[in-house]
C-alpha positions as a Markdown table, in Angstrom:
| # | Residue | x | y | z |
|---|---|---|---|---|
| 1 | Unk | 16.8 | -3.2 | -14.5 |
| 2 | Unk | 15.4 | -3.4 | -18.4 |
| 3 | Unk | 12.0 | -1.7 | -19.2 |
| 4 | Unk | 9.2 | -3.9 | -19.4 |
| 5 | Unk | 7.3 | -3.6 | -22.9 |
| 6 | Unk | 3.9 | -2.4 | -22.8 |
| 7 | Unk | 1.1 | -4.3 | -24.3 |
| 8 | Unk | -2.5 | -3.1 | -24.0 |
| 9 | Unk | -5.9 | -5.6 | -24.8 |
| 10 | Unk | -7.6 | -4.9 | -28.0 |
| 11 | Unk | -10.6 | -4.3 | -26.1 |
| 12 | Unk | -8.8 | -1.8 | -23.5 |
| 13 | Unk | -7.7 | 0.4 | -26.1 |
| 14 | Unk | -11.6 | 0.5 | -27.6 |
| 15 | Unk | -12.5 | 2.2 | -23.8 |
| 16 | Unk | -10.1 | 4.2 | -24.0 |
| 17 | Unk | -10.9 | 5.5 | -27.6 |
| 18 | Unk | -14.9 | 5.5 | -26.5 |
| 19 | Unk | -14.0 | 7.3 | -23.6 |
| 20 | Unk | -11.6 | 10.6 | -25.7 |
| 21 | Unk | -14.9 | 10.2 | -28.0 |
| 22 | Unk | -17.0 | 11.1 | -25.1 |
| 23 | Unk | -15.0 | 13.9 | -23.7 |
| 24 | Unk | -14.1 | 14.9 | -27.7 |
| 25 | Unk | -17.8 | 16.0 | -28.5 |
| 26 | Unk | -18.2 | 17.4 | -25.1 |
| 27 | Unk | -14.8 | 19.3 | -25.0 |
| 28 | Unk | -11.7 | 18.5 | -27.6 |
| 29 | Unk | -9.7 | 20.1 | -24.4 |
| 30 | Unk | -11.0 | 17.2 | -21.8 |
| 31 | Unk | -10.4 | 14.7 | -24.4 |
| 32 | Unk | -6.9 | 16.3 | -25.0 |
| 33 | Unk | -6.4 | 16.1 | -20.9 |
| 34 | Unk | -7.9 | 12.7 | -21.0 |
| 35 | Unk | -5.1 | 11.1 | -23.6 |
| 36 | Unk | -2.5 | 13.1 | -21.6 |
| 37 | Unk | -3.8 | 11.4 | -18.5 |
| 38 | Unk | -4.0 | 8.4 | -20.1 |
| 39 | Unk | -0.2 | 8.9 | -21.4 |
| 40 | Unk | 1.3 | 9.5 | -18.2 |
| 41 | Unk | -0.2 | 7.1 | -16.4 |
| 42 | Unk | 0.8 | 3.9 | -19.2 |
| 43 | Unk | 4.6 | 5.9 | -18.5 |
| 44 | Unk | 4.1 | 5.8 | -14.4 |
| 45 | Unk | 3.1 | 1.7 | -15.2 |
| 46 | Unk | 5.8 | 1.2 | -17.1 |
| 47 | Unk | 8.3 | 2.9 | -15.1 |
| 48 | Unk | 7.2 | 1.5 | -11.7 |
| 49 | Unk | 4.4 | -1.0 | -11.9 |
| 50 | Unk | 5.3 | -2.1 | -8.3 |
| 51 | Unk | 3.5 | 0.8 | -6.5 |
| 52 | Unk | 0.2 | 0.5 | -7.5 |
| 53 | Unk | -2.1 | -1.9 | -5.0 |
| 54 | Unk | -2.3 | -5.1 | -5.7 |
| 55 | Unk | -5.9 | -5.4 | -7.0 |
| 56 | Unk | -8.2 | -8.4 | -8.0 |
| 57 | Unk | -7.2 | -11.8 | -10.4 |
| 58 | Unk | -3.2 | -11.0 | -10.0 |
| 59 | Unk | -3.7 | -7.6 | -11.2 |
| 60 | Unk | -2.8 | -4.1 | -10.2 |
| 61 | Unk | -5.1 | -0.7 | -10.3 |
| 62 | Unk | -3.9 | 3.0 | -11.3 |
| 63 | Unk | -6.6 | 5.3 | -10.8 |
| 64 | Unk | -6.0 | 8.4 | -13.2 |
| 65 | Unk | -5.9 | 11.8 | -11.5 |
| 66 | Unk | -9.2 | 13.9 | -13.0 |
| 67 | Unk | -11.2 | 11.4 | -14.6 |
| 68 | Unk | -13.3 | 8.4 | -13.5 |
| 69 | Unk | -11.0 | 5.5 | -15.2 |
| 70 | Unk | -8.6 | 3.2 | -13.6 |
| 71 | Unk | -6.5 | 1.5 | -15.6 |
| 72 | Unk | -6.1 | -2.2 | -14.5 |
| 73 | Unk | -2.8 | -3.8 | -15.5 |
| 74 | Unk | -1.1 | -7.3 | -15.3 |
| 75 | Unk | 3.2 | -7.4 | -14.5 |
| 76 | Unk | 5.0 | -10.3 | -16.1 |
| 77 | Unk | 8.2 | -11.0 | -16.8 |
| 78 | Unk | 8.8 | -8.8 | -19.1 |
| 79 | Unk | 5.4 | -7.4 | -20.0 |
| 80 | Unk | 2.8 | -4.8 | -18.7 |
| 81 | Unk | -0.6 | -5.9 | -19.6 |
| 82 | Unk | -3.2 | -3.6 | -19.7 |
| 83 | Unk | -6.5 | -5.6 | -19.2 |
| 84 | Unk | -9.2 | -2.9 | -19.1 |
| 85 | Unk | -9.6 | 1.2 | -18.9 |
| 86 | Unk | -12.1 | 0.9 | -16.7 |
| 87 | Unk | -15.0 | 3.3 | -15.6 |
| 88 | Unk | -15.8 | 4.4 | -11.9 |
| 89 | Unk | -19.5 | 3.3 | -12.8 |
| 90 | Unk | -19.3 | 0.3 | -15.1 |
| 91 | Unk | -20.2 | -2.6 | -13.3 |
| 92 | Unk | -17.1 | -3.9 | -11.3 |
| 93 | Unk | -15.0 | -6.7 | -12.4 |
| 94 | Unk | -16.5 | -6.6 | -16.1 |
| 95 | Unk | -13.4 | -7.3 | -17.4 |
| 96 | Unk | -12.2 | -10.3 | -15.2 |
| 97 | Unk | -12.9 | -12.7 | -18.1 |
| 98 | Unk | -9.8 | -11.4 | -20.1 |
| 99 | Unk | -7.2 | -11.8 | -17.6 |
């Protein structure tokens, strides 16, 4: 099976470099583990889309391990989407006008 390419929103990458900012001038070792987190989990998408839930508007949710982001993605045919980076606390669905 070929690997899907990975395409992630303009405004998706913003939260997550707001987010390593955050966790940067707190700790530069939680940002670190944040873009680790972050890494692993676009690799885990990538690599096996199919076993994250199906979420909301015909997307799918990973929730990263030690931090309170999700990462909401879109499959297609030969793309992974990644709509949003999404907070635990941000108002739900925020991001439901970009898909």
């Amino acid at each position: 099976m070929k690997r899907k390419r990975l395409r992630i929103e303009s405004q998706a990458q913003e939260e997550i470099n707001e987010a390593f900012e955050w966790y940067f001038k707190r700790s530069p070792e939680a940002a670190d583990g944040f873009l680790t987190e972050i890494g692993a989990s676009l690799a885990q998408i990538v690599s096996h889309p199919q076993l994250y839930p199906i979420y909301t508007k015909n997307t799918r949710r990973r929730v990263l391990a030690g931090f309170p982001y999700s990462v909401i993605f879109q499959e297609k045919a030969d793309t992974i989407l990644v709509v949003a980076v999404a907070h635990a606390k941000r108002r739900a669905g925020y991001w439901r006008g970009r898909v």
